[in-house]
N, C-alpha and C positions, 0 to 999 in steps of 0.2 A: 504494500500500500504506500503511498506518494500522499503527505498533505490530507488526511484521512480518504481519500480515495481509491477503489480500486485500479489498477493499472491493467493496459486493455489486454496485456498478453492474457491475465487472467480474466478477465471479461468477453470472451472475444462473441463475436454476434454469427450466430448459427442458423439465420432464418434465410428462408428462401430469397429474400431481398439479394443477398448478398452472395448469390450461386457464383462461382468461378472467380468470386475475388480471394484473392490472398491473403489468409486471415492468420494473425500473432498468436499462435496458442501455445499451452503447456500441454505434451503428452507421457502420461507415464507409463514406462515400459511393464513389459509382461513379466520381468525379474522384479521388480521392485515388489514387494509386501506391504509396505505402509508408507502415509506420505505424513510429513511432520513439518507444521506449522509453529511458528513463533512469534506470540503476543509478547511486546516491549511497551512498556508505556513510556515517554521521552517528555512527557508533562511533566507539573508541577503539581498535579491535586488525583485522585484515584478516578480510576476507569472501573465501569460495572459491564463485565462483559456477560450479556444474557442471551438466550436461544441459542446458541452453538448446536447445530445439527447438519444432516450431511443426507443427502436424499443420491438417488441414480436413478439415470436416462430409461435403466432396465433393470429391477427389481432381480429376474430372474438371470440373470449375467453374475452379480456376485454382491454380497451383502458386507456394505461396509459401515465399522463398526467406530464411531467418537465419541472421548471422552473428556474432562468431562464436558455437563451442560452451561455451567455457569462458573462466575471465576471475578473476583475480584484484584486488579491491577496497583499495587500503589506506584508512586513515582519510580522509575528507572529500575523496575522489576519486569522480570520476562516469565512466559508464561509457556511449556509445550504444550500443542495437543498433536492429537495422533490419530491418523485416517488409517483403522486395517482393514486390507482388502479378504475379502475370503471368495475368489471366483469360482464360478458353478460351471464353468464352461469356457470354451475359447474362444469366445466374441469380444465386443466392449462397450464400453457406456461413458454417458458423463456424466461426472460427478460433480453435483451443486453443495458447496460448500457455504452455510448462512452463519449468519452468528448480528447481535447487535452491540455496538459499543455507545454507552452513554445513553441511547434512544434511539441512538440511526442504525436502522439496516445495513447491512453491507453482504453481499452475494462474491463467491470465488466458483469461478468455472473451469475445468481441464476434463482432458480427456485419459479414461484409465483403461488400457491395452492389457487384457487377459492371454492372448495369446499370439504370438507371430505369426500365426498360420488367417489372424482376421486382417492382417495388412497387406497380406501378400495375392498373387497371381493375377492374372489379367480380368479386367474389369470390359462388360460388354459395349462403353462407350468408343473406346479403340477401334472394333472394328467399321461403326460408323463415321468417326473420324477420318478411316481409310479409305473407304468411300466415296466421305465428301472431301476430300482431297485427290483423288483421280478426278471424281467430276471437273474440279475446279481448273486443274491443272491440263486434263484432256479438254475440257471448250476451251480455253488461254491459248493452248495449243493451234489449234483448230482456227479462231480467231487469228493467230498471230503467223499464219502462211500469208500473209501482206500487211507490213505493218504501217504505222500512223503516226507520221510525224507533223510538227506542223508545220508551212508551207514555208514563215521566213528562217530554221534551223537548217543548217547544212546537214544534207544525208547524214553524212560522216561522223556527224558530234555526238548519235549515240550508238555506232559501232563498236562493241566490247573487243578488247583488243587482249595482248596477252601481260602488257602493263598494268591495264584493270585488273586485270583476272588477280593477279598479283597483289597490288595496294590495296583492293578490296579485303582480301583474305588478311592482310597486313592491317588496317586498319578497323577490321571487324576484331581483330586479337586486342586490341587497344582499346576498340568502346568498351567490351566483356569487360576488361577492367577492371577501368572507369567505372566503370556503372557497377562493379562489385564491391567498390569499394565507398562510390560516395553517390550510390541509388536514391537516400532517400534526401539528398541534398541539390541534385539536379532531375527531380521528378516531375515537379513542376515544368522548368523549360522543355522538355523531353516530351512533356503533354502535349506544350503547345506545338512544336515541331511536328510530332505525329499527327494531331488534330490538323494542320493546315494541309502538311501530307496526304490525309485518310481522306481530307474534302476536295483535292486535287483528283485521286484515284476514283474516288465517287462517280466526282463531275465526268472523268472519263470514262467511266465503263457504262452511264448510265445515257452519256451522248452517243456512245457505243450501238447500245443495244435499243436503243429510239431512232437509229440512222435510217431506218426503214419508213420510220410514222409519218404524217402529212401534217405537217406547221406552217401555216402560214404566215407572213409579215417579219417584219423585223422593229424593233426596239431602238431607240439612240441612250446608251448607258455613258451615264458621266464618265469620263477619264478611259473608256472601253472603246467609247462607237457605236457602231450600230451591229447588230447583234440579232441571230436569229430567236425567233418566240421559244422555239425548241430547246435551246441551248439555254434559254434561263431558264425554261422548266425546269432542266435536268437539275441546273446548277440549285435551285431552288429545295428541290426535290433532297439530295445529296445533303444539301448544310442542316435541313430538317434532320433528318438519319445521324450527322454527327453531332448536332448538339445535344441531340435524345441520350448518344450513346452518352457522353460526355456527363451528362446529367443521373445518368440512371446505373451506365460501366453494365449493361443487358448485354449478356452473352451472345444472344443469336444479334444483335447491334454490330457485335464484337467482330463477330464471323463473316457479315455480310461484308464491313471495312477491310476486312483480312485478304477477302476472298477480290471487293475489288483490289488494293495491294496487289497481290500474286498476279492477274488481270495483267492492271496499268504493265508490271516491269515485263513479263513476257511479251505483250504489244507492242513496247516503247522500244527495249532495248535488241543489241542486233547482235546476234551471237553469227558468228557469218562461217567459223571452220570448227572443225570436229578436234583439231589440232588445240585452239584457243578453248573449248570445251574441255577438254581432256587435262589441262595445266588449271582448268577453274574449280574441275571436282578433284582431282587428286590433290592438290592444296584445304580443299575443304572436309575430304573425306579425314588426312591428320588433324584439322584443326578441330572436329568434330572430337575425335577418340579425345583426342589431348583435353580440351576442357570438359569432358564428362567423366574420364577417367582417371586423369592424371594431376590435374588440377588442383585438388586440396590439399595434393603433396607438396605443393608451393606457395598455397595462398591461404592453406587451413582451411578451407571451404571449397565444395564443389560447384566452381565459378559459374558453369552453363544451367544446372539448376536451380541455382538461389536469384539469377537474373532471370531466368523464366518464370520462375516462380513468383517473387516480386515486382514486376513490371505489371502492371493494372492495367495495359495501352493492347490497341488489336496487333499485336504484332505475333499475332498468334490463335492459330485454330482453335477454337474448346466444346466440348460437351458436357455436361454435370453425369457424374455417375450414376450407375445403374444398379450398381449395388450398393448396400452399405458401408461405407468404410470412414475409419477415425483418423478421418486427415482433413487439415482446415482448408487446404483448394481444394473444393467437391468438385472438381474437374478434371477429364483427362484431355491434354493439352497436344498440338504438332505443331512446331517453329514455323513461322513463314519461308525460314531460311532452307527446310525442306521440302518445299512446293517451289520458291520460286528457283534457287539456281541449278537443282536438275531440271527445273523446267524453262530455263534457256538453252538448254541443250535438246528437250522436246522440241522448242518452241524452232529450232535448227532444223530438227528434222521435219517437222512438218513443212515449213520452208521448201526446203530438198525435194521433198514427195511433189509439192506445188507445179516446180518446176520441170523435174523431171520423171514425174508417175509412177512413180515408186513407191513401198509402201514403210519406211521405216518408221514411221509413226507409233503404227500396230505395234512394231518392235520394242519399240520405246514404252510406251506403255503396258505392253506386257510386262517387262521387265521394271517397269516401277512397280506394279501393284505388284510383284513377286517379292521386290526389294521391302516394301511395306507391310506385307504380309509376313514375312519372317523377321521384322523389328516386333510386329504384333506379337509371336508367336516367343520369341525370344525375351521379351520384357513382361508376359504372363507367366513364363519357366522359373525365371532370375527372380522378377518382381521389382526390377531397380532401372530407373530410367538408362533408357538405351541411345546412343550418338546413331538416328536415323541414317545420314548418311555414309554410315559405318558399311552399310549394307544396299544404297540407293548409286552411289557412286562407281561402283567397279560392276552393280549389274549393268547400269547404263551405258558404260563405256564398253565394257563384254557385249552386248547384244548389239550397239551401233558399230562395233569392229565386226563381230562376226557374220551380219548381215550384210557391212559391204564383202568383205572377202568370200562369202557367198557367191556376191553379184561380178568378184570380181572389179571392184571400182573401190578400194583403200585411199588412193591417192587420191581418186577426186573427192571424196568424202573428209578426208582428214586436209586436203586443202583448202576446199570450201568455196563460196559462193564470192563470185566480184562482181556479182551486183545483187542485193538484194530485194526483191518485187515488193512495190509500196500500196497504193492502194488498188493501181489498174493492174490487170492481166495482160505481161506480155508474151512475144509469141517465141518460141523456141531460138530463133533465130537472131533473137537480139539480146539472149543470156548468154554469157562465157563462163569461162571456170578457169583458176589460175592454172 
């Protein structure tokens, strides 16, 4: 307690409001047998502590037993009490700890783990996860065989080259960090940055998929111009959805911003050779092991989940579970970083396919949802988050190598494309290939 108040790790708020946020709690393990509390009184005149009592989420999970009820404090005396657990089984519960000092109530909440076998294996939100992650990443795909720049940007400016591939991988080691070490001090900024981001991606995927509808007129926007009715719908449409999410942090909010994300960078960005592909995931397929597994051996904390887990922003697919489980993010989570950079290397092949009728596409996603499939299957076994593209990287580069030397065409697949098709369809005869 702080100031006679409880402090939120012990308080932490477990109601549906709050599905897939990252919540401060206390858990006690399935070794522990009692938990032991210490009343201090740091006044000057005595404390009357009355109602001391101790209730569970689940009577029939394990009966715990405090003592005593009542207890008088004088100045700079301390007081134990003592929570023993007696569990009836290998689930868990939580335990509301009450008592009143002086006349005010005060509530302590945590969570008590009877057995390892209730925290662990695969939970059946994952595989829908999986799912909506090929969806998302197969239309981006699909979508992104002509991509959408805008008319005053040179082609060129957002072709991923093998410098990117490089300083991205280099500077994504350097936000982890940063942000693991001073998350709740640049959370804020980091909002707003994503928020203007997420309403960028909006606006685009939602002028995207209205390119069809029939808008007529145009608008004169201050400082903009004139502007078609359509485009401020969308843009209209978009800022609603992010101030919602911004407001409320609603998971499915979360997911729609995630998904356009993933969207926007496979559309935008230009992955042009199978060569600059191959140096983008085997850079990220180490940096993935490295910070999920090796990680707290240098920094005391395992860097890639305590920033996943901590970041409250869509930078990340989520579902609320499907089972019961005593963990404060009731959600099971996929990086964006695993949909979108194998999915510039999808977003390549379909490309490819576009122009020369081919089918690596199918390849492509076959081989991710195999790759996603045995992350699933792997992290239900272990029980302990898995570095995705541990497993999404070497299938995608295995099945796009094996399917050109199939056809016989390595070199031109791993050299790549020198021109990339933007919004019109051109004819065979005016593509080259290095």
């Amino acid at each position: 307690m702080e100031e006679g108040s409880v402090l939120d790790v012990w308080n932490p708020d477990y109601s549906e409001g709050y599905m897939c946020h990252p919540v401060k709690s206390v858990q006690e393990p399935s070794s522990n047998t009692f938990r032991q509390f210490t009343f201090k009184n740091t006044g000057y005149s005595n404390i009357e502590v009355t109602g001391v009592s101790v209730s569970a989420s689940d009577q029939g999970v394990f009966l715990p037993v405090v003592t005593p009820g009542s207890f008088t404090l004088e100045p700079e005396q301390e007081k134990d009490v003592n929570i023993d657990y007696g569990c009836r089984g290998d689930k868990w519960a939580v335990v509301y700890f009450n008592f009143e000092a002086n006349g005010k109530t005060h509530e302590i909440k945590y969570t008590k783990i009877c057995s390892e076998t209730s925290v662990s294996g695969m939970d059946w939100s994952m595989p829908i996860l999986l799912v909506l992650a090929l969806l998302t990443v197969g239309g981006s795909a699909l979508a992104a065989k002509t991509l959408q720049v805008h008319p005053s940007i040179n082609e060129d400016a957002n072709e991923l080259t093998t410098a990117h591939a490089v300083g991205f991988i280099v500077c994504a080691s350097a936000s982890l960090t940063l942000l693991f070490f001073f998350l709740d001090y640049i959370q804020v900024i980091l909002t707003v940055l994503v928020a203007i981001g997420g309403l960028s991606a909006l606006t685009f995927a939602s002028t995207y998929l209205a390119k069809d509808l029939e808008f007529e007129g145009e608008l004169e926007v201050p400082c903009v111009g004139y502007t078609e009715v359509k485009n401020l719908v969308c843009f209209g449409v978009s800022f609603v959805l992010m101030v919602s999410y911004l407001i409320t942090r609603n998971w499915v909010l979360n997911n729609i911003i995630g998904v356009a994300y993933c969207f926007f960078i496979m559309k935008s960005v230009k992955l042009t050779s199978l060569k600059v592909g191959a140096i983008l995931l085997s850079m990220a397929f180490f940096y993935d092991i490295f910070w999920v597994f090796y990680s707290e051996s240098f920094f005391g904390g395992n860097v890639m989940v305590t920033v996943a887990t901590g970041l409250d922003l869509p930078v990340k697919l989520q579902f609320p579970h499907l089972q019961s489980l005593p963990i404060s993010n009731t959600c099971s989570m996929v990086g964006l970083g695993d949909l979108a950079l194998p999915g510039l290397l999808i977003a390549y092949a379909s490309r490819f396919d576009h122009i020369n009728n081919t089918s690596y596409l199918k390849t492509q996603m076959a081989c991710y949802g195999l790759a996603l499939t045995m992350c699933v299957v792997v992290l239900g076994v272990f029980g302990a988050a898995q570095p995705a593209l541990l497993y999404i990287s070497p299938m995608l580069l295995g099945g796009m190598v094996g399917h050109a030397y199939f056809r016989e065409e390595i070199n031109k697949v791993w050299k790549g494309l020198s021109y990339t098709p933007m919004q019109q369809d051109l004819p065979l005869s005016e593509i080259s290939f290095n």
